[in-house]
Every structure is written in structure tokens, then in C-alpha cells.
Backbone as JSON Lines, residues from 0, in Angstrom:
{"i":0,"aa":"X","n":[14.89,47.75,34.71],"ca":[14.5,46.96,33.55],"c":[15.59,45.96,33.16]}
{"i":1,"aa":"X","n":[17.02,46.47,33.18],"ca":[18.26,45.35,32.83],"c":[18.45,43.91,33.66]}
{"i":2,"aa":"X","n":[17.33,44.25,34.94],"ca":[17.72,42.65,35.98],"c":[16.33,42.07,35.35]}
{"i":3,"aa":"X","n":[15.81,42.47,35.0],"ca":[14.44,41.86,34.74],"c":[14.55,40.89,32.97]}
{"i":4,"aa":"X","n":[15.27,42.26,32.3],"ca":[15.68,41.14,30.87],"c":[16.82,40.06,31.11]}
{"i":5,"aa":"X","n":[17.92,40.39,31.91],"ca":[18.95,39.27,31.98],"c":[18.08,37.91,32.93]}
{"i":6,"aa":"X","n":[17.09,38.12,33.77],"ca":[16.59,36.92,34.3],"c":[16.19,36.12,32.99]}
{"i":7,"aa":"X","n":[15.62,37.32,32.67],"ca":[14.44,36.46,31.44],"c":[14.82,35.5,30.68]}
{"i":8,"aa":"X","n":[16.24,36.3,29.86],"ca":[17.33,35.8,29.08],"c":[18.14,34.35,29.87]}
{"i":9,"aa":"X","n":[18.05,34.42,30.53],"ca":[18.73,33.42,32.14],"c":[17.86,32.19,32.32]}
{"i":10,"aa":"X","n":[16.66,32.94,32.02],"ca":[15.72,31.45,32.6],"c":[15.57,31.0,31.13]}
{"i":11,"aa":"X","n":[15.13,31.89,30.06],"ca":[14.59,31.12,28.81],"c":[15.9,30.28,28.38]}
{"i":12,"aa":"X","n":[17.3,30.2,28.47],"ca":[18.21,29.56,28.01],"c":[18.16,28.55,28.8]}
{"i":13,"aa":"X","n":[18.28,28.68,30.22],"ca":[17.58,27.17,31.27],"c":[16.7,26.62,30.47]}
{"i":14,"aa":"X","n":[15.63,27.19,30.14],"ca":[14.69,26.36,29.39],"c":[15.12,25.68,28.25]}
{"i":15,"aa":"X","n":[15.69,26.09,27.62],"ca":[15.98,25.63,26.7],"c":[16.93,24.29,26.32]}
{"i":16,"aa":"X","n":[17.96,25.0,27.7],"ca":[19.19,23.74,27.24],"c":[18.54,22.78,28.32]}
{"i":17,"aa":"X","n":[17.67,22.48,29.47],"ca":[17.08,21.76,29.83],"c":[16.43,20.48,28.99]}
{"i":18,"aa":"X","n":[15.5,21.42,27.88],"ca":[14.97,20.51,26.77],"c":[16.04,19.45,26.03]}
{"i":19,"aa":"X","n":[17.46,20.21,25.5],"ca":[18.02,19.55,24.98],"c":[18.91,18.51,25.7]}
{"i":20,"aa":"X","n":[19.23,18.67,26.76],"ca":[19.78,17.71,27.62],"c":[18.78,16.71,28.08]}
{"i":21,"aa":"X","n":[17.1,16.42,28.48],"ca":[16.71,15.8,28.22],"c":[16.61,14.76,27.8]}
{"i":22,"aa":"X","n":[16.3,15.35,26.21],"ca":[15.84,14.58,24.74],"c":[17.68,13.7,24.71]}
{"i":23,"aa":"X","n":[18.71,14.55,25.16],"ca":[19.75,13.48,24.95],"c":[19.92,12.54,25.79]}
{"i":24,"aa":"X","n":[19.59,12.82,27.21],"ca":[19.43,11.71,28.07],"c":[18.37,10.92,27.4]}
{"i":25,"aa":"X","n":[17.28,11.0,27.21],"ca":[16.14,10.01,26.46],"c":[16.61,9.39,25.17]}
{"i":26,"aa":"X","n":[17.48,9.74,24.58],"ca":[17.88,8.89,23.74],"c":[18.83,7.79,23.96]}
{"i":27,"aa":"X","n":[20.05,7.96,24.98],"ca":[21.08,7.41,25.62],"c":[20.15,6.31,26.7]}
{"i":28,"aa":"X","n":[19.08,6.52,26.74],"ca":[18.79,6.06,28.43],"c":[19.28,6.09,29.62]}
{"i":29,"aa":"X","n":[19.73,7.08,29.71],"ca":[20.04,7.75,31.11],"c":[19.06,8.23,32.01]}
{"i":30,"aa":"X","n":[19.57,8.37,33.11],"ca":[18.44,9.51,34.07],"c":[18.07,10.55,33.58]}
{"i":31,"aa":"X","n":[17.04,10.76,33.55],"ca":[16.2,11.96,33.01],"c":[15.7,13.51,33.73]}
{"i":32,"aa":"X","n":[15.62,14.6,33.47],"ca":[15.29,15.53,34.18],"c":[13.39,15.34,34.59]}
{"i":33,"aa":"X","n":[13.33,15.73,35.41],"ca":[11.68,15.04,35.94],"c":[10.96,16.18,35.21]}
{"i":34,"aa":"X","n":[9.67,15.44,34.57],"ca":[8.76,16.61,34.37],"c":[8.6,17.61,34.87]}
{"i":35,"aa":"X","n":[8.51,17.81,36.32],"ca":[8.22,18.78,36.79],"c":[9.11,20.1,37.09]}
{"i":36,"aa":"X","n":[10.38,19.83,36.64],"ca":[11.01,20.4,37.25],"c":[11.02,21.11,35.61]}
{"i":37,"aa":"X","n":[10.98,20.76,34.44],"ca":[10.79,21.35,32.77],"c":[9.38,22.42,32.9]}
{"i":38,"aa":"X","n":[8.64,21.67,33.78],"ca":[7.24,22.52,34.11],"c":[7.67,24.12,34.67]}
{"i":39,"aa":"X","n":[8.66,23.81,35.8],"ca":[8.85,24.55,36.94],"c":[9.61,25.78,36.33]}
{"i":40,"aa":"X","n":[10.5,25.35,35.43],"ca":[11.74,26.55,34.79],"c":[10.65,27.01,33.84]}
{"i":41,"aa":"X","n":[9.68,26.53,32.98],"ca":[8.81,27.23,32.14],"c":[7.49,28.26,33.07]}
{"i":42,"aa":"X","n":[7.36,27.55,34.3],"ca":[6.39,28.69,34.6],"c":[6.77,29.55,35.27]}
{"i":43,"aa":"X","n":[8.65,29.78,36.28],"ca":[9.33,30.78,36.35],"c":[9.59,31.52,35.21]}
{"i":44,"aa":"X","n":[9.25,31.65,34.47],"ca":[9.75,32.58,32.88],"c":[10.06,32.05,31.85]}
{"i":45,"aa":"X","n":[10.59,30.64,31.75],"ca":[11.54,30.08,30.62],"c":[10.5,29.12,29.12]}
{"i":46,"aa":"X","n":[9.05,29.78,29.52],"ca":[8.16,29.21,28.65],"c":[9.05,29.43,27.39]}
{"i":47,"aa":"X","n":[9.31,30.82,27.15],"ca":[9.64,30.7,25.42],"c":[10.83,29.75,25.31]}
{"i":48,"aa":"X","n":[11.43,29.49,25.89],"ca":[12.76,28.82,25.79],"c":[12.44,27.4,25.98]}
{"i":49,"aa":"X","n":[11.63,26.81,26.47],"ca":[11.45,25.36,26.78],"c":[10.23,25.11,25.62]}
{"i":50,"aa":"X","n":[9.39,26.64,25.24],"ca":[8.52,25.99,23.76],"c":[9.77,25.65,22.12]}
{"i":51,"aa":"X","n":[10.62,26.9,22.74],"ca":[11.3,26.73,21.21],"c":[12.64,25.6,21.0]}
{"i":52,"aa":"X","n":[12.82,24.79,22.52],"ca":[13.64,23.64,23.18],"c":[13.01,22.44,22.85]}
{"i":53,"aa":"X","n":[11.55,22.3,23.3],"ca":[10.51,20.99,22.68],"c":[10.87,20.89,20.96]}
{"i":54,"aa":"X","n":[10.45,22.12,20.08],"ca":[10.0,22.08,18.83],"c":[11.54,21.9,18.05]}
{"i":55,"aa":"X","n":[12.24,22.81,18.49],"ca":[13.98,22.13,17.7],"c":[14.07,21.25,17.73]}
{"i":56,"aa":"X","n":[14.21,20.13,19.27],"ca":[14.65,18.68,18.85],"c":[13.07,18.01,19.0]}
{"i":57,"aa":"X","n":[12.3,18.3,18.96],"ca":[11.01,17.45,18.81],"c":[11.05,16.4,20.25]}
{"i":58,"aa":"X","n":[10.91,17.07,21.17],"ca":[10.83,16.8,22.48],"c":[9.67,16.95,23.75]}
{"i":59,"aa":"X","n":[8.88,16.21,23.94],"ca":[7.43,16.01,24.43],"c":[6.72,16.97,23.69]}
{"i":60,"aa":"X","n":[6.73,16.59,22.63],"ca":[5.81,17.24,21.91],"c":[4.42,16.53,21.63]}
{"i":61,"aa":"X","n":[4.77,15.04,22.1],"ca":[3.18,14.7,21.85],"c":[2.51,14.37,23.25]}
{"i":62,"aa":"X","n":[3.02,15.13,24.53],"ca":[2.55,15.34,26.06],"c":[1.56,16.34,26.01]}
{"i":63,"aa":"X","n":[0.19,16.46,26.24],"ca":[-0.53,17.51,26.52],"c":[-0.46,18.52,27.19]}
{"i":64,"aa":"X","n":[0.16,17.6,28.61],"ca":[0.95,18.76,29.49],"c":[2.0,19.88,28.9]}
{"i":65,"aa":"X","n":[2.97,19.51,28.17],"ca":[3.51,20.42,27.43],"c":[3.19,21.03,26.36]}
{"i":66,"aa":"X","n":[2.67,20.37,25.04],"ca":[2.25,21.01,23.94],"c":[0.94,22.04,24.46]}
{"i":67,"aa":"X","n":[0.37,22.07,25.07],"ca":[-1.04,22.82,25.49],"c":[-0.39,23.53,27.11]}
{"i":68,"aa":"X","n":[0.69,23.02,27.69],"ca":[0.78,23.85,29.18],"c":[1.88,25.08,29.04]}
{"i":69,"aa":"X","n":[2.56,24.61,27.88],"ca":[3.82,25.34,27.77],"c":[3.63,26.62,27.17]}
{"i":70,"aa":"X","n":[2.6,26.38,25.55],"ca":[1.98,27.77,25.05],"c":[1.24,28.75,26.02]}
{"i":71,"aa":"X","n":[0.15,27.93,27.04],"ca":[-0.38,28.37,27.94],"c":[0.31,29.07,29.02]}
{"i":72,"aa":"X","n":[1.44,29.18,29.23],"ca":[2.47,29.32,30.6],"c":[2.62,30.54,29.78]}
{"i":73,"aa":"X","n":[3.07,30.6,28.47],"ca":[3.88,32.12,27.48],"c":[2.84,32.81,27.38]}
{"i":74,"aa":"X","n":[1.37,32.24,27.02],"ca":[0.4,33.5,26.55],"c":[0.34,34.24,28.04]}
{"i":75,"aa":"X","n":[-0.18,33.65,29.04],"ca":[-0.15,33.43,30.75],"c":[0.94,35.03,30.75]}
{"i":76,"aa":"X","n":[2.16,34.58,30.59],"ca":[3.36,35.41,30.99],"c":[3.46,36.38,29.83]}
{"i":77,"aa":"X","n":[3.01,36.46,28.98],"ca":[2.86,37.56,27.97],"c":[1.95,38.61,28.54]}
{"i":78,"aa":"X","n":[1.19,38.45,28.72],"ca":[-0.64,39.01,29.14],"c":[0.07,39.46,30.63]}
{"i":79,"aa":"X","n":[0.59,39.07,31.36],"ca":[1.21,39.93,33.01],"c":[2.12,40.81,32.59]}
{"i":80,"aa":"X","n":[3.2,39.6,31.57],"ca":[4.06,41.29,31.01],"c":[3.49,42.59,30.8]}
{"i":81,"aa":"X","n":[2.5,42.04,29.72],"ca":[1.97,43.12,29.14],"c":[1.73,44.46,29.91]}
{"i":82,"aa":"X","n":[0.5,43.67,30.73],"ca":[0.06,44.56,32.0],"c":[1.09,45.34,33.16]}
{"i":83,"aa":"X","n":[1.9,44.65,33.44],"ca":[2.72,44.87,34.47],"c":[3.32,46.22,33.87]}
{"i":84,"aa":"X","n":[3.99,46.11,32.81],"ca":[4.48,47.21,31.62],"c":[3.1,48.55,31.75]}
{"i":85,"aa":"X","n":[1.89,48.07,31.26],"ca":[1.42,49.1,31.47],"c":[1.37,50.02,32.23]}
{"i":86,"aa":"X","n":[0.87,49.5,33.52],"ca":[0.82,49.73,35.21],"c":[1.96,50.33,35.38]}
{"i":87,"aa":"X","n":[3.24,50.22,34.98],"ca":[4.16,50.79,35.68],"c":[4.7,51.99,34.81]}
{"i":88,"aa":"X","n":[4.44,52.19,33.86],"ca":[4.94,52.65,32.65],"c":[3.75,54.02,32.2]}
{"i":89,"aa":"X","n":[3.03,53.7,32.1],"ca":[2.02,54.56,31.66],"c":[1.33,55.19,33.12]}
């Protein structure tokens, strides 16, 4: 169970400081991290961290892909947790 929370913890902070490095490149106009790759760390695990990364600095929050893919990726990975937990546990 301890490699499974430190990933978690591992990827959701990826997610997160991803978002904020971003939104600071987008403000600077610099090179930017590619959508897909914000997609990619959220649907390896880092949904909660790249939803609560968008909403702090207000960062593609008005992208469909994210505001609607990102909740979708956590409920998604909530609902396997869930199960997976059961299945192995009970």
C-alpha cells in the first residue's frame, strides 16, 4: 500500500506544479508544456493535482478538455480505486 500512496502523492504534485509552471510560462510567453502531456500526468493519477493546479491559478479553466476531462479522469480513478480496494481487501 506505501508504493502505491507515494506514487499517488508523486504524480498528484507533478500535476500540480505542472499547472503552475505552465500558467507562468503563459504569462511570460515562453514555451509552454503541451496539452497533452497535462492530459497524460492527469490520467496516470495526477487528476486531483492538475484539478486543484487549474483552479488555484485559474489555468485552462475555460478548455472543455480540461474543465470536463480532468473531473472525469478523478471520478474515472476514484470508481477503480474504489473497486480495486474492494477486490483486494474484502
Amino acid at each position: 500500500m506505501k508504493p502505491v500512496l507515494i506514487y499517488l502523492l508523486s504524480v498528484n504534485a507533478l500535476g500540480f506544479l505542472l499547472m503552475l509552471i505552465d500558467k507562468y510560462k503563459a504569462r511570460k510567453k515562453l514555451w509552454r508544456i503541451p496539452e497533452a502531456t497535462l492530459m497524460w500526468v492527469a490520467a496516470l493519477g495526477g487528476s486531483l493535482g492538475a484539478l486543484l493546479g487549474m483552479y488555484t491559478v485559474r489555468h485552462k479553466t475555460k478548455h472543455p478538455k480540461f474543465t470536463i476531462g480532468v473531473p472525469a479522469l478523478l471520478a474515472l480513478q476514484i470508481i477503480l480505486g474504489l473497486l480495486t480496494y474492494r477486490f483486494l481487501y474484502f
